[in-house]
C-alpha positions as CSV (number, residue, x, y, z in Angstrom):
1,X,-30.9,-2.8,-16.5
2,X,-27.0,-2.8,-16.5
3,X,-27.1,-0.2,-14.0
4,X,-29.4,-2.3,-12.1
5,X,-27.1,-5.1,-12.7
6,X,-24.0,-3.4,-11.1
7,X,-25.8,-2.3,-8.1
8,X,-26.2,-5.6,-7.4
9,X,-22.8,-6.4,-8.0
10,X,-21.5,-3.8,-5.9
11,X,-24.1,-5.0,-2.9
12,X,-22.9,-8.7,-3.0
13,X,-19.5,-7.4,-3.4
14,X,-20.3,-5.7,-0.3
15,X,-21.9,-8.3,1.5
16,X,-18.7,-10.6,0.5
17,X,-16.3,-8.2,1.7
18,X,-18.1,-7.9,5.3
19,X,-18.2,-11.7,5.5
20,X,-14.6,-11.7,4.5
21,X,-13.9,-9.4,6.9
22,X,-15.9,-10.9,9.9
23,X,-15.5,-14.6,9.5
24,X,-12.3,-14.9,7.8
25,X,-8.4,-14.9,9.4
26,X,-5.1,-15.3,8.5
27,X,-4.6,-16.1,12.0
28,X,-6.6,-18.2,13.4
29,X,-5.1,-21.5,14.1
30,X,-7.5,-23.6,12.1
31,X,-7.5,-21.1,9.1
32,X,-9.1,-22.8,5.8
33,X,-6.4,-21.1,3.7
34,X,-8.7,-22.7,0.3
35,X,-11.6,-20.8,1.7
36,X,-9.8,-17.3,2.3
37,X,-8.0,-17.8,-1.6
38,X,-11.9,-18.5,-2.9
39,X,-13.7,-15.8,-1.2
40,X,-10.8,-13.4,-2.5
41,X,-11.0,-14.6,-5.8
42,X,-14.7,-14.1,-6.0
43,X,-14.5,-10.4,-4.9
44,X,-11.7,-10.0,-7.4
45,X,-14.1,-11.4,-9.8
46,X,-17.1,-9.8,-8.8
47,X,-15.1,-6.3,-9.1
48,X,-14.0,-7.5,-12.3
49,X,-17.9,-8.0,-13.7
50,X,-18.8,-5.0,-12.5
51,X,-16.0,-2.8,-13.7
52,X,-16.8,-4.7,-17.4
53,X,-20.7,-3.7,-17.3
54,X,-19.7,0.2,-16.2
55,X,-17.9,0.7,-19.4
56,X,-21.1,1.3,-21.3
57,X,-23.1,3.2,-18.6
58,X,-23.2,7.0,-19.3
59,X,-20.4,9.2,-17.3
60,X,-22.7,10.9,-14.7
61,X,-24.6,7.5,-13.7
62,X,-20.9,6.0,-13.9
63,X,-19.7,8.6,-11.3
64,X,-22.5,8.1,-9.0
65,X,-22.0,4.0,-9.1
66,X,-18.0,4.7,-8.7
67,X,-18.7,6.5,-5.6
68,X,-22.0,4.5,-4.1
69,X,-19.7,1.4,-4.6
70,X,-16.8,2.9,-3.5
71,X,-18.5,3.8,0.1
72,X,-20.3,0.7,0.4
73,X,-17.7,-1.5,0.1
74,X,-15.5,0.5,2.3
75,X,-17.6,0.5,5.1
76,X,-18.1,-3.1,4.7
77,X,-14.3,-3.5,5.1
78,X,-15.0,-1.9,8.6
79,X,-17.1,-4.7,10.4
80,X,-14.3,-6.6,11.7
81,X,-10.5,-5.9,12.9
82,X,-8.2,-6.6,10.5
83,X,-7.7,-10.5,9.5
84,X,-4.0,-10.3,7.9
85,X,-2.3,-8.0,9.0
86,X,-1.0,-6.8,12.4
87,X,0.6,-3.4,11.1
88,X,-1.9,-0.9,12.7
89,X,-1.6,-2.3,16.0
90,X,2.1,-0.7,15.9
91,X,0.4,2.2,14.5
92,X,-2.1,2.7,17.3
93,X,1.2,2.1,19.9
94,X,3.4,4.4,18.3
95,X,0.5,7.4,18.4
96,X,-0.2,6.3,22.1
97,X,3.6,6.7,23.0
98,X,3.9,10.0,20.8
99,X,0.9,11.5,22.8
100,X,3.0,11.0,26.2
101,X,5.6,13.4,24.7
102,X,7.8,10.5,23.7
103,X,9.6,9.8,20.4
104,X,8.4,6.4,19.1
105,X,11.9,5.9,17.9
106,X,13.2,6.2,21.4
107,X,12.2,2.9,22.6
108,X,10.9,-0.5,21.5
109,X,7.6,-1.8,22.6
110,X,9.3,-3.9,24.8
111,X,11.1,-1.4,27.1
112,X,9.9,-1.7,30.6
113,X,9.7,2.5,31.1
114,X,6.5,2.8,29.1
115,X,4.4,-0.2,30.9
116,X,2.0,2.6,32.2
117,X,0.8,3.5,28.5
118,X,-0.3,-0.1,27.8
119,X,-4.0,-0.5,27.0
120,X,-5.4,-3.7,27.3
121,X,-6.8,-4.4,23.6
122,X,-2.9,-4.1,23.1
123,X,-1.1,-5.6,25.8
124,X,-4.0,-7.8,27.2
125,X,-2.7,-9.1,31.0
126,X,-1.1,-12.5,31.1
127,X,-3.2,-15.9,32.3
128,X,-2.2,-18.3,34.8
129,X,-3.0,-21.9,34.1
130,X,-3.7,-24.5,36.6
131,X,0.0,-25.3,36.5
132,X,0.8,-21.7,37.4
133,X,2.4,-20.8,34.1
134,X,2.1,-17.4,32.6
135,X,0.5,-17.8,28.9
136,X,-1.0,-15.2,26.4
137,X,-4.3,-16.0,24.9
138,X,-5.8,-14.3,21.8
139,X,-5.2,-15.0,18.0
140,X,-3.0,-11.9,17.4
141,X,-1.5,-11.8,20.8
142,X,2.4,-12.5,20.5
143,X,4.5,-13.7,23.7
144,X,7.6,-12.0,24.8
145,X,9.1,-10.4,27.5
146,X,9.9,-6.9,28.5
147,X,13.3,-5.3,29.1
148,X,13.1,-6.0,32.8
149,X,12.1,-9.8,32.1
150,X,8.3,-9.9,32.9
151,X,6.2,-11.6,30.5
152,X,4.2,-9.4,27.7
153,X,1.1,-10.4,25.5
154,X,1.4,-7.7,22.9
155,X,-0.7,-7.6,19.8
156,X,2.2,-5.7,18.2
157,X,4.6,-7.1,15.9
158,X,8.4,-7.5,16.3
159,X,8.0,-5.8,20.0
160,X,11.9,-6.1,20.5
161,X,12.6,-3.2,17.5
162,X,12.0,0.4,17.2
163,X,9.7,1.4,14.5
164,X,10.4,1.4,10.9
165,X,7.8,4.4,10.3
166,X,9.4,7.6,8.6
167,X,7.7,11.0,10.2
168,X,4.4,12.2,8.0
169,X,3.3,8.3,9.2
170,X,4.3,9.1,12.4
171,X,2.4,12.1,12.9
172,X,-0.7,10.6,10.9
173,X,-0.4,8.0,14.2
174,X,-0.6,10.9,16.7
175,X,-3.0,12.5,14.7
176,X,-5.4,10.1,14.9
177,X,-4.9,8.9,19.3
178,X,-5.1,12.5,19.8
179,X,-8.5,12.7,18.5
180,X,-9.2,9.2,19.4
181,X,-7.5,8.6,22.6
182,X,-5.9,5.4,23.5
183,X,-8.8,2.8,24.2
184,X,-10.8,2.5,20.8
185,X,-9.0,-0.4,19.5
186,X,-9.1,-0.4,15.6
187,X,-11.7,1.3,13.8
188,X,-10.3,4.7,14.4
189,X,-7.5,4.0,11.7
190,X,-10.1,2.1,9.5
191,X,-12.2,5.3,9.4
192,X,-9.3,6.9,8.1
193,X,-8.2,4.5,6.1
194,X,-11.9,4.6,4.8
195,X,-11.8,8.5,4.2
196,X,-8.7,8.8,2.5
197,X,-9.6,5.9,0.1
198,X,-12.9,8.2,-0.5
199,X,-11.0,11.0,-0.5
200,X,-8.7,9.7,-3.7
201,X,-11.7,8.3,-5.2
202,X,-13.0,11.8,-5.5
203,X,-9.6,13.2,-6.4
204,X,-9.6,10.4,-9.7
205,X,-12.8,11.7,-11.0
206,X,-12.1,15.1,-10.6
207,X,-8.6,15.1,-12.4
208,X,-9.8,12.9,-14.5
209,X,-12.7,15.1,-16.0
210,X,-10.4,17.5,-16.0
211,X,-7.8,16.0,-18.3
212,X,-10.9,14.6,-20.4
213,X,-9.8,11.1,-19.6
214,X,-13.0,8.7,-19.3
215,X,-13.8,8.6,-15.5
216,X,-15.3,5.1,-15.4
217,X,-11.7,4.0,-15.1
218,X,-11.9,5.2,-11.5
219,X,-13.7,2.3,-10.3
220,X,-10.6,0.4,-11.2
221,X,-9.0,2.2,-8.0
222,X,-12.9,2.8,-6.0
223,X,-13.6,-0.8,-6.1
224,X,-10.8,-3.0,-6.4
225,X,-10.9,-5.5,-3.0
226,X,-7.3,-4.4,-2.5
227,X,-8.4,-1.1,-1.4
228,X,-11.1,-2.5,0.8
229,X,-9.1,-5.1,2.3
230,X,-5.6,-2.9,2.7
231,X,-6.7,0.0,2.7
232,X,-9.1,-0.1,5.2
233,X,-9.5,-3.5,6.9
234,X,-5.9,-3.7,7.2
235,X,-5.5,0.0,8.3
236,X,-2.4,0.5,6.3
237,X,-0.7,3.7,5.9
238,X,0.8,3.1,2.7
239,X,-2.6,4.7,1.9
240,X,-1.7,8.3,3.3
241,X,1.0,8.1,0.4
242,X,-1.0,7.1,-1.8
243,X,-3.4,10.5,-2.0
244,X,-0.4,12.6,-1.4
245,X,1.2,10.7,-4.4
246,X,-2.4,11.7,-6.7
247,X,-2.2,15.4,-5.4
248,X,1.5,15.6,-6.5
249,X,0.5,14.1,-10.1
250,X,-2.0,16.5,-11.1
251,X,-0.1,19.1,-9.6
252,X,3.4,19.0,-11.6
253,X,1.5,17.6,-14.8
254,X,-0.6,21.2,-14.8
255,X,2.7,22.9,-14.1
256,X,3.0,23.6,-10.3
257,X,6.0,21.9,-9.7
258,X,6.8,23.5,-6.1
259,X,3.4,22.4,-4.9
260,X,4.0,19.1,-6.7
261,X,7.1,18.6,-5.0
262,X,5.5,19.3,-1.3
263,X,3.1,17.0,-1.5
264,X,5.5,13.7,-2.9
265,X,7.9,15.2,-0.5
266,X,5.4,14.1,2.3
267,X,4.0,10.9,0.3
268,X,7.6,9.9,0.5
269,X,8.3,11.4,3.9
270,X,5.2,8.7,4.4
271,X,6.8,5.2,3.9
272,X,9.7,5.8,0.8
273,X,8.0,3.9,-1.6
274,X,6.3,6.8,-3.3
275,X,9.7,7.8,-4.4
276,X,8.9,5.0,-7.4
277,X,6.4,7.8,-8.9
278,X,9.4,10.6,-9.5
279,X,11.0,9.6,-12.2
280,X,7.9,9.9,-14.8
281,X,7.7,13.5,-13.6
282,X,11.5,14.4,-13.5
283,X,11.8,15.9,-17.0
284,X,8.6,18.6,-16.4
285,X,10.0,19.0,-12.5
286,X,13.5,19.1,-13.1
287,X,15.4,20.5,-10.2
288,X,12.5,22.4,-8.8
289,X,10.7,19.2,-8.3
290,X,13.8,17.3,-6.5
291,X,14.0,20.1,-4.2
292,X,10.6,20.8,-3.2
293,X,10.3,16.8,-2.0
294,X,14.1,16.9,-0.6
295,X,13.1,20.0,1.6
296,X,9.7,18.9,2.6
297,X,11.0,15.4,3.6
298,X,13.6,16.9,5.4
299,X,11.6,19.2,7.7
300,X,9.3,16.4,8.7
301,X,12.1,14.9,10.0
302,X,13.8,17.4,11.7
303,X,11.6,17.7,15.1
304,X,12.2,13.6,15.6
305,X,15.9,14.2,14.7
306,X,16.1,16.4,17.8
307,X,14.4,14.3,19.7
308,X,16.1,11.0,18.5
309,X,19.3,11.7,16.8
310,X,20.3,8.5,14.1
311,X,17.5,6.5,16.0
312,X,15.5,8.2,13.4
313,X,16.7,4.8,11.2
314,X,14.2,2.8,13.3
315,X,14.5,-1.1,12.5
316,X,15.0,0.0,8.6
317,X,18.4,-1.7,8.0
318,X,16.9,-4.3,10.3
319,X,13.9,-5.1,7.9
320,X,15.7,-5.0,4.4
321,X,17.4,-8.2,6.1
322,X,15.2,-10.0,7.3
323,X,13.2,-9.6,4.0
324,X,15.6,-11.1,2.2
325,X,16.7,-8.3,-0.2
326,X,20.5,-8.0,1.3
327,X,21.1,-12.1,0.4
328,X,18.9,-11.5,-2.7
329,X,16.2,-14.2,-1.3
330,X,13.3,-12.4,-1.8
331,X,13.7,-12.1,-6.0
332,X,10.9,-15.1,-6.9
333,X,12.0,-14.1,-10.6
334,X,15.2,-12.7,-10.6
335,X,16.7,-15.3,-8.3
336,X,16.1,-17.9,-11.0
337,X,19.0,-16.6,-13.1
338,X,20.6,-14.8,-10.4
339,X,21.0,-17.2,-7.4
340,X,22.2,-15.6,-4.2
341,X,23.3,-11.6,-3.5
342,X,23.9,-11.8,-7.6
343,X,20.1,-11.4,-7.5
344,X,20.6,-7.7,-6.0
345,X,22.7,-6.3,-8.7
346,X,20.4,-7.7,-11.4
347,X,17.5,-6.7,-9.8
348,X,19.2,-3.2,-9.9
349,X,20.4,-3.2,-13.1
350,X,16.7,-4.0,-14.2
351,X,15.2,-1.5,-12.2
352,X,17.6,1.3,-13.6
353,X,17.1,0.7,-17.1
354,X,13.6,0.9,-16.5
355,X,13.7,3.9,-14.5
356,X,15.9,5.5,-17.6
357,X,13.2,5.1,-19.9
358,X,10.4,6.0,-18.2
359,X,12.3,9.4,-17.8
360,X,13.5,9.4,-21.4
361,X,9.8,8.3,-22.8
362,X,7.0,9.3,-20.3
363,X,4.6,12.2,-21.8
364,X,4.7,14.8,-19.6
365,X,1.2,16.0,-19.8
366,X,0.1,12.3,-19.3
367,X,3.0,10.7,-16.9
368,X,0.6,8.1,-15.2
369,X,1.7,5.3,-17.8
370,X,5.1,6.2,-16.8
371,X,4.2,5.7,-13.2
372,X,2.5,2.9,-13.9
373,X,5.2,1.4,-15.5
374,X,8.0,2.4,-12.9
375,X,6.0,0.9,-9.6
376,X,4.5,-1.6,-11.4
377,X,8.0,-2.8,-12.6
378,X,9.6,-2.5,-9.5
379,X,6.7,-4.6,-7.7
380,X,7.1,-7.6,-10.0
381,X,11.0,-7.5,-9.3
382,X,10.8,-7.3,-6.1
383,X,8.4,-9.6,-5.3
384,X,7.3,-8.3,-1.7
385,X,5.2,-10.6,0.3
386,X,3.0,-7.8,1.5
387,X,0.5,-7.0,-1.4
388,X,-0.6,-3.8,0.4
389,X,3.0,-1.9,-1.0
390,X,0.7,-2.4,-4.6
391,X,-2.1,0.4,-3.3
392,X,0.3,2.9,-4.8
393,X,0.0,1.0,-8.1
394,X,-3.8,1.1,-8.3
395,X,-4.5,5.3,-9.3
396,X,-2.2,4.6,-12.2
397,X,-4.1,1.8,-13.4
398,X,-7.4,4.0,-12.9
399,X,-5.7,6.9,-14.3
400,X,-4.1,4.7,-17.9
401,X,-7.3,2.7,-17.8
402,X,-4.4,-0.5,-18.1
403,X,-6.5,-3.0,-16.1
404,X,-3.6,-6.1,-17.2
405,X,-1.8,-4.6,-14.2
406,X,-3.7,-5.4,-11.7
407,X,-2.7,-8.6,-12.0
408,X,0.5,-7.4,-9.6
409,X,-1.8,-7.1,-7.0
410,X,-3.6,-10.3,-7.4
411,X,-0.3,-12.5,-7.6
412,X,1.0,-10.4,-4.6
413,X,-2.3,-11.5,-2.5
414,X,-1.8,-15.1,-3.7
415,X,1.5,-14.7,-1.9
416,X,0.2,-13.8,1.3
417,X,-2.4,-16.3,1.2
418,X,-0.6,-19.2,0.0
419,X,3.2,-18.5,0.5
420,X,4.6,-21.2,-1.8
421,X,7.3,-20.3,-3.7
422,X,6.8,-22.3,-6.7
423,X,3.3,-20.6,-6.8
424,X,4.6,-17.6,-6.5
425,X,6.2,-17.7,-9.6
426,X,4.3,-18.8,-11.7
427,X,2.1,-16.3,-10.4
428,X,4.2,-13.6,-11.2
429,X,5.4,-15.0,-14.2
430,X,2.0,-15.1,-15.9
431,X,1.4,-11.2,-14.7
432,X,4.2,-10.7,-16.5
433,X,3.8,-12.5,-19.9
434,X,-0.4,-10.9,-19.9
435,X,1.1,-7.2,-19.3
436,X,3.9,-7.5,-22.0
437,X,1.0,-9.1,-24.3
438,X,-1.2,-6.4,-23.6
439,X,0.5,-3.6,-23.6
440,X,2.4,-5.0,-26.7
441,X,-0.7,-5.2,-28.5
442,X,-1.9,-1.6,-27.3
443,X,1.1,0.3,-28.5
444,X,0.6,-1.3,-32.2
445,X,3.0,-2.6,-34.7
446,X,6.3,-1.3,-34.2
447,X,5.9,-0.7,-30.5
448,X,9.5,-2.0,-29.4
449,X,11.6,0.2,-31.9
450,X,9.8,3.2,-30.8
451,X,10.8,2.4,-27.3
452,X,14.5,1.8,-27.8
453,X,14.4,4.8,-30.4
454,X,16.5,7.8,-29.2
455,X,14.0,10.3,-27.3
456,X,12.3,12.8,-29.5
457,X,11.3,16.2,-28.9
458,X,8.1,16.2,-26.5
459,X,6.2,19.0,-24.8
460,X,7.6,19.4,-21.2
């Protein structure tokens, strides 16, 4: 009966996700924003149910469900282009521009020398009106104008800047409209995205089993709506980091640093983030680690180096601006007690003291609580207004089995739906107070000394 029950779960999960998908965006001009933050919270909710009921169904019929549900929801996520997020359109572009032999950081979308790679689902052509006025029509299509002056309809995002991708994303892009070619519009990159969210599903239960953790925790990765709607519907490539990140885990925590290193080398070399899961593993990788991810980050930049020189930067410096982090804006917490660029130095200060302990305290045979604790951290600081950046969160909830953390995700997709600062937050806020609670009351009496106590000796 309770397997019976979460089948069900999973198919209306499903079948909520697809509608989601289909009927639901973020930019359509009459968008019911109540509607989209009620349909999320029931597939939140839903996941939640079902993730409850799996706790007491046995291992292999556990596995089975993690993985049914896993590729059901998935493919759900595939019915429709993506609804809040216009990311993988400069994902399909800078593939299309690559596969012409031409550096994507070379020139912005804009630049009049590369009108003759423009495909229509991208750059659809400009309408007249009666009044003989140029428009662009389409809910993701931006106006703007070339470098020559001619009007452009571009579904791409900031057309006027190079690209902010760092290489392994780059060549995941190219990968992808070399097989592909230039004209399928989206679901390319959700097949991927689909894949590699499969792909790390798999890669959960397999280390998990191996380390003897309990591998019904890997639904809390296989069927969180996050996945589906980020991962997949969204297209984004935060996910390619995300299974490199896994691979390096089990790697250095079973001792193969150098291998280890390679593959967070390329998670990082991916989109930087991932650098948030080093620490945990510093004191088992030690210098073999830091130069196995230096060198391999390194060498997937060199052949774009060549080609590009600095350009290489993209619109990097560019972004940290206009998010906010330079004035300290973007800190919903932080800038509460730190008004201003003061928020920036706090924010760092926090970050660094937790980054010390996590190296000082994380169990190297187990470092995913460490992980957990670094990104997780680092998320609620921040504050970004893009929940996808908390995909990298989600295999170190699975792999602690420290569900209270996923409420970083939720209040980051409460930002993006309803981007109200005051909500925010509190939003935040409470994800904060419920994971110090919990994780207070996991650790036992006593559980704050132990932290600040001087490190002890500990298998490395």
């Amino acid at each position: 009966m309770r397997i019976a029950i979460i089948s069900g779960l999973l198919a209306l999960s499903a079948a909520l996700t697809a509608f989601s998908v289909s009927s639901l965006d973020l930019f359509a001009p009459d968008r019911d924003e109540v509607q989209l933050v009620l349909v999320t919270s029931a597939l939140w909710l839903l996941f939640g149910l079902a993730y409850w009921l799996l706790r007491r169904v046995n291992a292999k019929a556990a596995v089975a469900l993690i993985l049914a549900g896993s590729a059901l929801i998935g493919g759900a996520a595939m019915v429709g282009p993506p609804n809040t997020s216009t990311d993988s359109a400069r994902y399909a572009w800078d593939g299309i521009v690559q596969n012409a032999g031409i550096s994507p950081y070379a020139f912005t979308p804009a630049d009049a020398r590369l009108d003759s790679l423009r495909p229509d689902w991208l750059f659809p052509a400009p309408q007249t009106t009666a009044a003989g006025k140029e428009i662009c029509v389409g809910e993701r299509i931006a106006s703007t104008r070339t470098t020559n002056g001619d009007r452009l309809c571009s579904a791409l995002n900031r057309t006027a800047v190079p690209t902010i991708y760092p290489p392994a994303s780059e060549i995941l892009f190219a990968g992808v409209r070399f097989l592909a070619g230039p004209e399928p519009a989206y679901w390319p990159l959700q097949l991927v995205g689909l894949l590699l969210s499969l792909g790390t599903t798999a890669m959960l239960l397999v280390g998990m089993r191996r380390r003897g953790l309990d591998e019904r925790h890997a639904a809390l990765w296989a069927w969180c709506p996050l996945v589906a709607t980020e991962a997949i519907t969204n297209s984004h490539v935060d996910m390619l980091g995300v299974i490199f990140v896994v691979a390096a885990v089990f790697l250095v925590s079973s001792n193969k640093v150098w291998r280890g290193g390679i593959m967070l080398g390329i998670a990082i070399g991916t989109k930087l983030i991932p650098v948030l899961a080093a620490p945990a593993l510093l004191r088992r990788g030690g210098w073999r680690l830091v130069a196995a991810s230096v060198l391999s980050f390194a060498l997937l930049y060199v052949p774009y180096v060549l080609a590009t020189g600095i350009g290489v930067l993209g619109y990097l410096p560019g972004y940290l601006s206009e998010e906010g982090y330079q004035d300290g804006s973007r800190f919903a917490l932080v800038s509460l007690v730190a008004p201003g660029a003061s928020a920036v130095i706090v924010a760092g200060l926090i970050l660094a003291v937790v980054a010390m302990l996590v190296i000082l305290k994380t169990d190297q045979n187990q470092p995913w609580v460490g992980q957990l604790v670094m990104i997780g951290a680092t998320l609620l600081v921040l504050s970004p207004r893009y929940p996808w950046y908390a995909l990298l969160l989600l295999p170190f909830v699975a792999l602690s089995g420290r569900w209270e953390w996923l409420l970083v995700p939720m209040a980051l997709t409460l930002r993006l739906l309803v981007p109200s600062v005051p909500l925010t937050r509190a939003s935040i806020a409470i994800a904060v107070i419920v994971i110090v609670a919990v994780s207070l009351r996991r650790a036992g009496p006593g559980a704050l000394k132990r932290m600040l106590h001087p490190l002890r000796s500990r298998p490395a």
